[in-house]
DRENVO-455546 format. One record per atom (N, C-alpha, C): x, y, z. Coordinates in steps of 0.2 Angstrom, whole numbers, plus 2048, in hexadecimal, padded with zeros to 3 digits. Layout:
REM residues N
XYZ ...
REM end
This chain:
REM residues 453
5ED4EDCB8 5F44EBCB6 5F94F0CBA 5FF4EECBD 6014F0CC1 6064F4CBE 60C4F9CC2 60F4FCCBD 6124F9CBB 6184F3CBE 61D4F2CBC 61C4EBCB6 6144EACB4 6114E6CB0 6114ECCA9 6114F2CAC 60E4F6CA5 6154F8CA3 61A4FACA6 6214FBCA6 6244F7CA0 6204EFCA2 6254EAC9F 6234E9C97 61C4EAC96 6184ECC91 61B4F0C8D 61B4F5C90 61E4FCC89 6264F9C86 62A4F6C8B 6304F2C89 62E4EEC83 6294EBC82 6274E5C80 6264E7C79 6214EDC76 61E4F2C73 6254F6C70 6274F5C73 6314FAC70 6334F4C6B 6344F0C70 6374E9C70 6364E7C65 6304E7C67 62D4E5C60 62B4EDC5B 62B4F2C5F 62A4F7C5B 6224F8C58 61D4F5C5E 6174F6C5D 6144FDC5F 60D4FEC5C 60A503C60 6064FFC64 601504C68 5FE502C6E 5F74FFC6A 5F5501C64 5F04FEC60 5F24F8C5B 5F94F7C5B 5FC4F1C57 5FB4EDC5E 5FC4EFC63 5FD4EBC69 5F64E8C68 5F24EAC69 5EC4E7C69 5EB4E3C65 5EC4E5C5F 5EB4E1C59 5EF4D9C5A 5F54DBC5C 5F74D4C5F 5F64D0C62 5F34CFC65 5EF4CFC6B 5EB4CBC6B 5E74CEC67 5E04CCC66 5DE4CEC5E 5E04CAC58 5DE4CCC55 5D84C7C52 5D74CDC4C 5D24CAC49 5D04CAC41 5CD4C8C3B 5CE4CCC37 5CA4D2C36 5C84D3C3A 5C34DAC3A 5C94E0C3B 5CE4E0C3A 5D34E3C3E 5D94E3C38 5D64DFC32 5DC4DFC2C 5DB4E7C27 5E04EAC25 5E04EFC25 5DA4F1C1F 5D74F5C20 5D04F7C1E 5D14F9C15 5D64FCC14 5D84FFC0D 5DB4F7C08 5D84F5C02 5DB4F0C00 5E34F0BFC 5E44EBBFB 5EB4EBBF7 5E94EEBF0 5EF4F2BED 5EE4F8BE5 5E84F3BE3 5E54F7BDF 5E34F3BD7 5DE4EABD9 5DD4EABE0 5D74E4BE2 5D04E6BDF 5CE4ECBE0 5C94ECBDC 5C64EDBD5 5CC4EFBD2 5CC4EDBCA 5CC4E7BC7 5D24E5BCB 5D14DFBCB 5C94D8BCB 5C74DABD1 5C14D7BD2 5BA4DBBCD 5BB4DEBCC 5B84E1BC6 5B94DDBBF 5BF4DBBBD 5C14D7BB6 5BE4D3BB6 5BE4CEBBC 5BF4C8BBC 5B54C6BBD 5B44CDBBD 5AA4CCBC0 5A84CBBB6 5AC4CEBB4 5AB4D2BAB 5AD4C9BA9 5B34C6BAB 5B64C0BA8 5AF4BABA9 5AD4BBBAF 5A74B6BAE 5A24B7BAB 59F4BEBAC 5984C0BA7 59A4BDBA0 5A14BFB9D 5A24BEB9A 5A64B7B94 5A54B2B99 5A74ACB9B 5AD4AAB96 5B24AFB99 5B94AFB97 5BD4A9B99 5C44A7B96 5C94A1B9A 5CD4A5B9D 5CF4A3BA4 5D34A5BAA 5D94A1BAB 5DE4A2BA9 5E549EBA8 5E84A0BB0 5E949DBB7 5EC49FBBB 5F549DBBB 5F84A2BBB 60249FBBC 60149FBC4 604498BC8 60549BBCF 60D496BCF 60F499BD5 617498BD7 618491BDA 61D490BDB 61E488BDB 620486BE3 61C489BE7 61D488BED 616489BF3 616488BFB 61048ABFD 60B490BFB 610495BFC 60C49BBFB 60A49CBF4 60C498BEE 60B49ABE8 605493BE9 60448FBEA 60048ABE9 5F948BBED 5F9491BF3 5F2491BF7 5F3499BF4 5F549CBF1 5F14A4BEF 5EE4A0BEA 5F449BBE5 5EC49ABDD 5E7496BDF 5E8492BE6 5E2490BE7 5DC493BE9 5DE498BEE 5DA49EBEF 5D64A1BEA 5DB4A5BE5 5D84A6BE0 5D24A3BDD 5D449DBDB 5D2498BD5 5CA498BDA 5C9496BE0 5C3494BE1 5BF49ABE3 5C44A4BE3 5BE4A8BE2 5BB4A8BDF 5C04A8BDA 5BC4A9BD1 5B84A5BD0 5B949EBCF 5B3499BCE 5AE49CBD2 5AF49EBD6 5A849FBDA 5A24A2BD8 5A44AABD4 5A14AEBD0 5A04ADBC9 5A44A6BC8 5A04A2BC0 5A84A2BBA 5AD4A7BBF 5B44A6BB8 5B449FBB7 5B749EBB3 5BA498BAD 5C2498BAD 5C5495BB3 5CA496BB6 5CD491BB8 5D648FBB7 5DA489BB9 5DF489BB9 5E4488BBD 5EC488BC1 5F0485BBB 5F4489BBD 5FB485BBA 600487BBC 607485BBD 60D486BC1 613486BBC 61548ABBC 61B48CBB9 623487BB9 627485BB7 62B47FBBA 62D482BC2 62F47BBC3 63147EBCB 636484BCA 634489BCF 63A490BCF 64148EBD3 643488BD8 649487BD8 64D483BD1 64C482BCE 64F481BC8 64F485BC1 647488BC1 64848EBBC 649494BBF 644497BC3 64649DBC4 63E49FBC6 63C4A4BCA 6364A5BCA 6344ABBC6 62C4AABC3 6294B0BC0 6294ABBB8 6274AFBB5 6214ABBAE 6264AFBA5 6284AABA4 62D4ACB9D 6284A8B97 62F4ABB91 6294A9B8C 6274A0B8D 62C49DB8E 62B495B8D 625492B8F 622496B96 61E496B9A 616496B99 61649BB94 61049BB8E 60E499B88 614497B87 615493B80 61148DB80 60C48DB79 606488B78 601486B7E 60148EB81 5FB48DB87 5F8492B87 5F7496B81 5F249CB7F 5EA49CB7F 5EB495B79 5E7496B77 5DD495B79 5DA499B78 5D449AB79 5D649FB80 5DB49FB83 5DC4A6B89 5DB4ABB88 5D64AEB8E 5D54B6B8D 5D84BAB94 5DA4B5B97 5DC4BAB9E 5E34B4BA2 5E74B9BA2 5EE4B5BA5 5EE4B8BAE 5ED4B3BB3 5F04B8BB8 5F34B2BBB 5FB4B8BBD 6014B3BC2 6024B5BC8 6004B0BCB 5FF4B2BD1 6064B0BD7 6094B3BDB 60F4B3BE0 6184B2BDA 6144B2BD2 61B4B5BCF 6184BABCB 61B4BDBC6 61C4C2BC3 6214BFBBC 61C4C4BB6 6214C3BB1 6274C4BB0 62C4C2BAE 6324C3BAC 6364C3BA8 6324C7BA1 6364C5B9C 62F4CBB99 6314CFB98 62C4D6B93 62A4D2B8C 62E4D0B89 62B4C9B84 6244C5B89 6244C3B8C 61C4BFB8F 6164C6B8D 6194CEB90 6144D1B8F 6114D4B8A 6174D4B85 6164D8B7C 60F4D0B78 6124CAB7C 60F4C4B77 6084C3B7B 6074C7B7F 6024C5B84 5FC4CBB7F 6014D0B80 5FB4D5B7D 5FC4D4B73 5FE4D0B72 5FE4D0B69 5F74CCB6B 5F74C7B6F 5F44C2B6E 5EB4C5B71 5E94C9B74 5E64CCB76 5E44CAB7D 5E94C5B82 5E84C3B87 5EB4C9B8D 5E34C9B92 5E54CDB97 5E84CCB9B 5EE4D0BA0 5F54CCBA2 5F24CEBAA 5EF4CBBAF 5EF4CDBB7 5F64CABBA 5F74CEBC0 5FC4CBBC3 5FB4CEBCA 5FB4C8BD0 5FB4C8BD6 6014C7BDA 6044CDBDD 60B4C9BDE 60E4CDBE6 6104CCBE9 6144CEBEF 61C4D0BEC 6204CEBE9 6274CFBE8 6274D5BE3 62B4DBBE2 62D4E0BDF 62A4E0BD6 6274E3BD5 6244E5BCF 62C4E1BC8 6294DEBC3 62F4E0BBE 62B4DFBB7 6264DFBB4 6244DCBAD 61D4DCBAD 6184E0BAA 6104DEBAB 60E4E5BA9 6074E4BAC 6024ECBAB 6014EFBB2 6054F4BB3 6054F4BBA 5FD4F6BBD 5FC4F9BB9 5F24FABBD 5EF4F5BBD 5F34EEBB9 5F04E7BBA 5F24E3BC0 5F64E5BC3 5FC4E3BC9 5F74E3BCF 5F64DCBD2 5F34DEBDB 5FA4DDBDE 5FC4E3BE0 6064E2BE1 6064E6BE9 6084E2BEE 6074E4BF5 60F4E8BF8 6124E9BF1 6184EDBF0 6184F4BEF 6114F7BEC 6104FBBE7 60F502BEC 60E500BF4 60B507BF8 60B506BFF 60E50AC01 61050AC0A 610504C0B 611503C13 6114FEC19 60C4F9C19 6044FCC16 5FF4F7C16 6024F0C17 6044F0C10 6034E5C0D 60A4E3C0A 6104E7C0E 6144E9C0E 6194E0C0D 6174E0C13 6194D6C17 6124D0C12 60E4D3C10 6094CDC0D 60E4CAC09 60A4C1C0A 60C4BDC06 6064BDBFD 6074B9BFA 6054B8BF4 5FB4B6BF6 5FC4B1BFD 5F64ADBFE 5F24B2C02 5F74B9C05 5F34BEC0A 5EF4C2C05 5F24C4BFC 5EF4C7BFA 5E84C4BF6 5E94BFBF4 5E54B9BF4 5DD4B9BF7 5DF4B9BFD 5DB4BAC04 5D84C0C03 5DA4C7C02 5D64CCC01 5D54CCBFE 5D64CBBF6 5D14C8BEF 5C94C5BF3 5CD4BFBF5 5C54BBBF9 5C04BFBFB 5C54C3C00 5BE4C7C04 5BA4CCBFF 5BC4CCBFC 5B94D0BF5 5B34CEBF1 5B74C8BF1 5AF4C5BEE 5AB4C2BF2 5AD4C1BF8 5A94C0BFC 5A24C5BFE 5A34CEBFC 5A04D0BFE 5994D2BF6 59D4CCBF3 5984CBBEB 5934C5BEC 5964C1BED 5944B8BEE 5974B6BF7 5934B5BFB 5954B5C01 5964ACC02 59B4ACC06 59A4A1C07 5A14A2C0D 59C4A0C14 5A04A1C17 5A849BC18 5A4496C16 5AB48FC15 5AF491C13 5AF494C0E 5B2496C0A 5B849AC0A 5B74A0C0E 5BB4A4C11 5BD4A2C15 5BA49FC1B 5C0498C21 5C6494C1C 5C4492C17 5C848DC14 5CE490C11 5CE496C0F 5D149BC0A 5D54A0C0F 5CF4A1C18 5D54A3C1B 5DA49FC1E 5DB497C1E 5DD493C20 5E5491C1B 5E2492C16 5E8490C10 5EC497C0F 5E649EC13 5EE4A1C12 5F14A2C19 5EF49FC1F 5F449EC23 5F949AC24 5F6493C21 5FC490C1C 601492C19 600497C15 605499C12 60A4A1C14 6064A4C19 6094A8C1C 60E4A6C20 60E4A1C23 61249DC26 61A49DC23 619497C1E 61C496C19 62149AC14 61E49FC14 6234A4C12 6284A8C18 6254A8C1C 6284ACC1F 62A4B3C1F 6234B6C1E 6234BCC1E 6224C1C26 6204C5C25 6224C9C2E 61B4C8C31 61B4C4C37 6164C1C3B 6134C8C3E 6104CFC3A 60F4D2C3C 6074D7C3A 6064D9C3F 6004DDC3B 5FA4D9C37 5F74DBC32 5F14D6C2D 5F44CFC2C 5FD4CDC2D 6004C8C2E 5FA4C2C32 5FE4C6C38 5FC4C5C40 5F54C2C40 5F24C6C3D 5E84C4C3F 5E74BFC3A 5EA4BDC37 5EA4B9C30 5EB4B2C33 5F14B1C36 5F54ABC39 5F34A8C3D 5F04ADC44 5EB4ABC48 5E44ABC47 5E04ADC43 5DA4AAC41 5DA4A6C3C 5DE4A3C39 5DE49EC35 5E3498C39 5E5498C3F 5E5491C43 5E1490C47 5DC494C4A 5D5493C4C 5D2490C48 5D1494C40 5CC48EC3B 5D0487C39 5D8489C3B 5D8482C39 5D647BC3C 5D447BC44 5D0475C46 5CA477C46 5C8479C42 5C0479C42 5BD477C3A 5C3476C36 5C2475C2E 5C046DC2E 5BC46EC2A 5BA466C27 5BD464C20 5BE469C1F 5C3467C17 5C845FC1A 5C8459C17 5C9454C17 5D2452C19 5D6456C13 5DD456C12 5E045BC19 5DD461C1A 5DE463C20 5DE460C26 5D845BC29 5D7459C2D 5DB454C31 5DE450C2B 5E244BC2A 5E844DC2D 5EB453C2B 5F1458C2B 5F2459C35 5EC45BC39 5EE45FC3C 5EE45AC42 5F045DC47 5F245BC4E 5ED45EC51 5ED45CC5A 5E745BC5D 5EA464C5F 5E2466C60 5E446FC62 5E646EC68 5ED471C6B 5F1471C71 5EC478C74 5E747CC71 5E5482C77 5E8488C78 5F0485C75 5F548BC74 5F748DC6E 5F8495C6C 5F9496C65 5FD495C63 604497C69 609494C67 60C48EC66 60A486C69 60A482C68 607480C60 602481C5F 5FF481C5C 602484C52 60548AC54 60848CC4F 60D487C4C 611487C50 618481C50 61547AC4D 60F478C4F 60E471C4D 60B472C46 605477C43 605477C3D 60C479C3B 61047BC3A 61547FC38 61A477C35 61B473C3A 61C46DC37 619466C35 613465C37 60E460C35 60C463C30 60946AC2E 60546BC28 608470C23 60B474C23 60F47AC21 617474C1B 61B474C20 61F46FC1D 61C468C17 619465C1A 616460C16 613463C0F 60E466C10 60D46AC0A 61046FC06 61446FC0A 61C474C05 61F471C02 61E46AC03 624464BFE 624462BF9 61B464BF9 617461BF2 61B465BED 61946DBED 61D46FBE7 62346FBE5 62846CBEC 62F46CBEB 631466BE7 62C462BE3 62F45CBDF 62945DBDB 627463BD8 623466BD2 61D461BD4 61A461BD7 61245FBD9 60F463BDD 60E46ABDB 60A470BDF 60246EBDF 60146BBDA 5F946ABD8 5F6465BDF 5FA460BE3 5F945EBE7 5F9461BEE 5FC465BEF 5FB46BBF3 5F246FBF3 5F4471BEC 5EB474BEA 5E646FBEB 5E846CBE9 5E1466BEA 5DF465BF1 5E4465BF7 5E3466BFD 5DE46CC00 5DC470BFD 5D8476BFE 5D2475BFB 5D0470BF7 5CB46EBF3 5C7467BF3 5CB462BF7 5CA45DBF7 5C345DBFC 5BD459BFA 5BA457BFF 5B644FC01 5BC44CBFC 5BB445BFE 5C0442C04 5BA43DC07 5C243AC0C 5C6437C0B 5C5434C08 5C842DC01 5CD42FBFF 5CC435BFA 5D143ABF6 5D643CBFC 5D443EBFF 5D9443C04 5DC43EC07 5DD438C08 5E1434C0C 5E7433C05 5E4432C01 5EA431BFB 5EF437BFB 5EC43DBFA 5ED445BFB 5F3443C00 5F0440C05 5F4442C0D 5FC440C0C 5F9437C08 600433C09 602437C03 603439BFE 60843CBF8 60B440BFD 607446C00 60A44AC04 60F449C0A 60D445C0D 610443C12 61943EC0D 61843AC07 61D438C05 62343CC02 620443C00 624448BFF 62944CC03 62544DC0A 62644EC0F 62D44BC10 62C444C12 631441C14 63743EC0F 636441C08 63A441C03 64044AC04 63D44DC08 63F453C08 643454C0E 641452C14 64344FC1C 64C44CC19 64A447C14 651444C14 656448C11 65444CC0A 65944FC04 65A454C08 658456C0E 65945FC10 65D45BC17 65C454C1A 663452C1D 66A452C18 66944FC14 66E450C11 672456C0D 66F45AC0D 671462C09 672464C12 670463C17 674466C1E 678463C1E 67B45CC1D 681458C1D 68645CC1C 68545EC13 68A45FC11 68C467C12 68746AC16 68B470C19 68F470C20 68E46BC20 693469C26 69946CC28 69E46EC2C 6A4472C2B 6A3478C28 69F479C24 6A0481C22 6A0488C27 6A548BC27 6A5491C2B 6A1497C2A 69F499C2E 69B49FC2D 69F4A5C2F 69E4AAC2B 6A24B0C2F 69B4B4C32 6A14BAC36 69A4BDC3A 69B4C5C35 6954C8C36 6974D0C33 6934D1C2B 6924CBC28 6944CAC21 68E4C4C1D 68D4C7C1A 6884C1C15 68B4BBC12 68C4B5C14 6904B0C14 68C4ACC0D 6914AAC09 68F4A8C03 6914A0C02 68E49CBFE 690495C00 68D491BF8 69348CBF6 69148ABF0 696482BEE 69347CBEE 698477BED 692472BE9 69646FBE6 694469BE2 68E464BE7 688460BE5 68545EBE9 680463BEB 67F46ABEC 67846DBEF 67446BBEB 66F46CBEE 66846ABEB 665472BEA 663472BE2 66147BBE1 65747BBE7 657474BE9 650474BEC 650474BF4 655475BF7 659478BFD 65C47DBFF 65D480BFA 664486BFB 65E489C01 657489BFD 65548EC04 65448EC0B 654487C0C 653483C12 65C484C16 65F485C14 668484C17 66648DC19 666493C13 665497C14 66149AC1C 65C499C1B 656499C21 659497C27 65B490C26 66048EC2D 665494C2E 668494C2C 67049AC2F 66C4A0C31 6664A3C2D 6644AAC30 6604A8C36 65C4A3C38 65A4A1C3C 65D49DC44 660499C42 66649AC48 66A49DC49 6704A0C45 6734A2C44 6744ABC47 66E4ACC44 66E4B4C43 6724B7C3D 6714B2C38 6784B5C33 6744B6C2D 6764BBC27 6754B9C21 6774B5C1D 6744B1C19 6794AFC13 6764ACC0C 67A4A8C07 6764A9C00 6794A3C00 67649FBFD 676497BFC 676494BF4 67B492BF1 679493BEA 67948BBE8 676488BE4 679483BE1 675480BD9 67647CBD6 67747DBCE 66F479BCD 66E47FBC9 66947EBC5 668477BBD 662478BBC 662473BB7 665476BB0 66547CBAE 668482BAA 66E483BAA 67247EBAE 67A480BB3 67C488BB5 67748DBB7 679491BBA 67A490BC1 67B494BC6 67A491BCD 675498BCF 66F495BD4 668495BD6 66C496BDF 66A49DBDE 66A49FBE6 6644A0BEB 66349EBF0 65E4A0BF5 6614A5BFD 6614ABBFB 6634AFC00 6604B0C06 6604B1C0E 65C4B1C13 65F4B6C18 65E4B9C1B 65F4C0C20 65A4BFC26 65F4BFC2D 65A4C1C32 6564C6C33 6534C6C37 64D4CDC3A 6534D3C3C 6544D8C36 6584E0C3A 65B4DDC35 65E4D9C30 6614DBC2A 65E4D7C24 65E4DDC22 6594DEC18 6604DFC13 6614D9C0F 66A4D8C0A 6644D8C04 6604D8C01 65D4D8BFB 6624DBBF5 65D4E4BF8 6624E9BF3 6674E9BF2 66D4E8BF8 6724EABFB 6744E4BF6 6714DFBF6 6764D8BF2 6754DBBE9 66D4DDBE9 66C4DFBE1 66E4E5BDC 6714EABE2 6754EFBE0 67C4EDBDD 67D4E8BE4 6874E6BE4 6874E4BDB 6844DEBDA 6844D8BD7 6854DDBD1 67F4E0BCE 67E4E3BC9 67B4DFBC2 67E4DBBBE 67E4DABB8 6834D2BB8 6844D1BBC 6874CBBBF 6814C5BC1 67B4C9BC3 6754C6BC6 66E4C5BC1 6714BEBBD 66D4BBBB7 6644BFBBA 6624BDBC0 65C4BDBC3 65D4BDBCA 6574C4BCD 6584C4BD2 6504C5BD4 6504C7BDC 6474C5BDC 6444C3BE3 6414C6BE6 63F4C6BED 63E4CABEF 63D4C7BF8 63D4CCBFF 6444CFC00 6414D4C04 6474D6C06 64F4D4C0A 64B4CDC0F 64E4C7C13 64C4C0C10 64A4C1C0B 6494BAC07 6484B9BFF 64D4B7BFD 64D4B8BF3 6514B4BF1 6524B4BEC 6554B1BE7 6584B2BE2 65D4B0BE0 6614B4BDA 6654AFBD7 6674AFBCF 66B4AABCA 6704AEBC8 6764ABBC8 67E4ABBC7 67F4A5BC1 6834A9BBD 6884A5BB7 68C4A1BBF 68E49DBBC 694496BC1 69C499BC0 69B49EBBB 6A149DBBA 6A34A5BBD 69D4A7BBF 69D4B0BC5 69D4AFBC9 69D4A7BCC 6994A5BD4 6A14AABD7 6A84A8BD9 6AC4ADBDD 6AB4B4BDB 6AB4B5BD7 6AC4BEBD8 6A54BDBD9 69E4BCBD8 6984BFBDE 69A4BDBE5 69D4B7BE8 69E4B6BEE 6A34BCBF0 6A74BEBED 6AB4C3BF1 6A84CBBEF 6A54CABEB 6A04D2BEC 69C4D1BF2 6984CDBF3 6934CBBF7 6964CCBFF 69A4C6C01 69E4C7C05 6A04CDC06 6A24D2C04 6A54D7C05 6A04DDC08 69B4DCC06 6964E0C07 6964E3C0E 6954E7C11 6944EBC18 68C4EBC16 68B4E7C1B 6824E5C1E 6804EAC25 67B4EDC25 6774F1C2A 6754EAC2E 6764E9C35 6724E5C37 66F4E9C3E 6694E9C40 6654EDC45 6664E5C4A 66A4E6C51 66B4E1C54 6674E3C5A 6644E8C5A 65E4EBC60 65A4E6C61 6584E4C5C 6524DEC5D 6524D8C5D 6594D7C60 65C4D1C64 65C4D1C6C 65C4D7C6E 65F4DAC75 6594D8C79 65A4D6C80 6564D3C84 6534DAC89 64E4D6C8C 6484DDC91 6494D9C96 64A4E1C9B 64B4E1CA0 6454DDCA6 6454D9CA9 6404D8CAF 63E4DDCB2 6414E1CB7 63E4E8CBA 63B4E5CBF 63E4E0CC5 63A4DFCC9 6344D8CC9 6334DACC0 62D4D3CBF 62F4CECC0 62B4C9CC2 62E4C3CC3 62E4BFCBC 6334B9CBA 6344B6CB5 62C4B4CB2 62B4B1CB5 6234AECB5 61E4B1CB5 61D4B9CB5 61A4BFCB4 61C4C0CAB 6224C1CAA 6244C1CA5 6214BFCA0 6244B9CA0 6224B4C9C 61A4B1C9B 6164B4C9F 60F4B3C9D 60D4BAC9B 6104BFC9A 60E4C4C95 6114C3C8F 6174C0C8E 6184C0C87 6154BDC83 6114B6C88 6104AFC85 6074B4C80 6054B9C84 6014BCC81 6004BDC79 6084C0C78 6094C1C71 60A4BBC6B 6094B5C6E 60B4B0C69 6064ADC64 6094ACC5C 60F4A9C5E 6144ADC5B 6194ADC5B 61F4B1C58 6214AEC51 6254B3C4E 6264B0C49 62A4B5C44 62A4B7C40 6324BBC3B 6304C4C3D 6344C7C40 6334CEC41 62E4CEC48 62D4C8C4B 6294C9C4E 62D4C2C54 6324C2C57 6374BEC59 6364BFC63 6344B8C65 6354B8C6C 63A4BCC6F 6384C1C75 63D4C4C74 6414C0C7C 6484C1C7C 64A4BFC85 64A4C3C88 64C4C0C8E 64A4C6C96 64F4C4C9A 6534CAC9D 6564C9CA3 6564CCCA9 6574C9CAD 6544CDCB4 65B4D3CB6 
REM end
């Protein structure tokens, strides 16, 4: 490699802020290469659950009302059967309308003969679920990626709980190291292709940072995605372009979207059955439901972009937005546009079936408003809850102006470095551009970067 090949490299490695062993990783990854230390408490976990079969205990799963919350319980659902638990899903109401995470309403007349509760991509929210959980003598697990609030925390597989490791895992990435867990009890290689497949689906999906155990997760699971026989899949995908990038983009909207829409009009079960189906017949039903929702969602998220039509953006500032007519099952779809075109932050709120207003907040890559939003708001903030550039939070309607002008008001950090374009140095464009294409495909924290000569 030449110098001014190696020159543009290091620029590249700044650029993204990688090491020369992340470089690689990127590269060329693998899962051989996902970080070797498990997420807290995975193998106590995996230990319960070996006691709940010996023991031929009932496994009650909570999962979240959307992609990631629909392929972790899948995930789960099919290790545990695997090892003999006695185990079956259930979804909490959809969370753009209630809210996410597991309240009392939610176990109400669904206790009984249960021995073991685990919520998987939410979290309880109400200390009441936990007092009545333990009166009852039901064991409470919880699998979750978003910030600790209610449970046992040495029962907690929480990718919050310690360092950088699994810092950016999704609900379905911890899922996926569950798998490999029992895989090295009960081995079934289908299995774990199928498992790493649903959670590259969902890693997608969330949009967490394309980075690191991310990274080898996303790209070895759209390798297995043309090579899976699973039926509802197969149906799903487009012809392999050869290119990752290509390739990412086309799952991302042929198969990611489509099965994200299931649980947006409370049909997540149809999603799961996706990962499970292995009739052709069935799957073709699967496809069209999915496919009908799909295009029930294409039109209601034209029409919530309609109506933001006109609206100004300021620059500087977390931009706040709220009018009659939002759909609470779009705020986050408006949101995502603005930080994604845009570059901007902002919170998107619109009315619940409870008449609170139901916000979806979203932040570019170099600005994190979570806290900064959670601190302002204070006690103003019925419910609050997510990532650091991606969460949610409920407002009285009648606090929706005085939150918009706290919010508003906020002085936000934005790190614009990671917008700034790299120098040529000689190389030619067409040199460039076939080094970068190395690293694809790009994706959140991990952003194409520009070049100028």
């Amino acid at each position: 490699m030449s110098s001014k090949h190696q020159e543009f490299r290091k620029q590249l490695l700044k650029y993204w802020n990688l090491t020369e062993e992340e470089d690689r990783q990127a590269r060329t990854p693998s899962l051989k290469t996902l970080t070797k230390k498990n997420p807290p408490n995975t193998e106590k976990f995996v230990q319960r659950m070996l006691k709940a079969s010996s023991k031929k205990e009932n496994i009650l799963i909570f999962g979240d009302n959307d992609l990631d919350g629909c392929m972790s319980a899948a995930i789960l659902l099919d290790s545990i059967q695997n090892i003999g638990c006695n185990a079956k899903i259930i979804f909490a109401k959809h969370h753009h309308n209630d809210g996410p995470g597991i309240r009392m309403k939610h176990i109400e007349g669904r206790l009984k003969n249960i021995d073991i509760i685990i919520t998987i991509d939410c979290s309880v929210r109400d200390k009441e679920v936990v007092d009545e959980l333990a009166k009852k003598n039901v064991d409470l697990w919880t699998i979750d990626h978003h910030p600790y609030q209610f449970g046992i925390k040495e029962q907690c597989v929480n990718c919050t709980f310690e360092g950088e490791h699994f810092k950016y895992y999704c609900a379905a990435g911890l899922a996926f190291r569950i798998s490999l867990e029992f895989q090295k009890i009960k081995q079934d290689e289908t299995k774990i292709k199928n498992h790493l497949i649903g959670c590259m689906l969902a890693t997608i999906a969330d949009h967490v940072q394309l980075r690191k155990d991310n990274r080898a997760i996303v790209i070895c699971g759209i390798k297995e995605w043309f090579k899976t026989d699973l039926p509802v899949f197969k149906l799903l995908h487009s012809e392999d372009k050869k290119d990752i990038g290509k390739n990412f983009n086309k799952i991302r909207k042929k198969a990611v979207s489509p099965l994200n829409s299931c649980p947006r009009y409370d049909d997540p079960q149809t999603t799961v059955e996706s990962i499970f189906c292995k009739n052709e017949i069935k799957a073709l039903d699967i496809v069209r439901k999915i496919k009908k929702y799909n295009s029930k969602r294409i039109n209601e998220a034209k029409k919530m972009n309609s109506l933001m039509e006109g609206q100004k953006l300021k620059k500087d500032c977390i931009n706040v937005f709220y009018q009659e007519g939002f759909s609470a099952m779009y705020v986050s779809q408006v949101a995502s546009k603005i930080s994604f075109q845009e570059h901007l932050p902002s919170i998107v709120f619109a009315k619940s079936n409870d008449g609170c207003l139901r916000g979806s907040a979203r932040s570019p890559d170099g600005c994190e408003i979570r806290d900064l939003v959670i601190s302002a708001l204070g006690k103003i903030a019925i419910d609050i809850g997510g990532h650091p550039q991606a969460f949610g939070l409920t407002i009285k309607e009648s606090n929706y102006e005085k939150a918009k002008s706290i919010i508003e008001n906020l002085k936000i950090k934005f790190n614009k470095e990671i917008y700034q374009s790299i120098a040529l140095n000689d190389l030619s464009t067409e040199e460039a551009l076939e080094i970068i294409k190395e690293y694809e495909p790009f994706g959140s924290a991990f952003k194409r970067p520009k070049i100028h000569g």
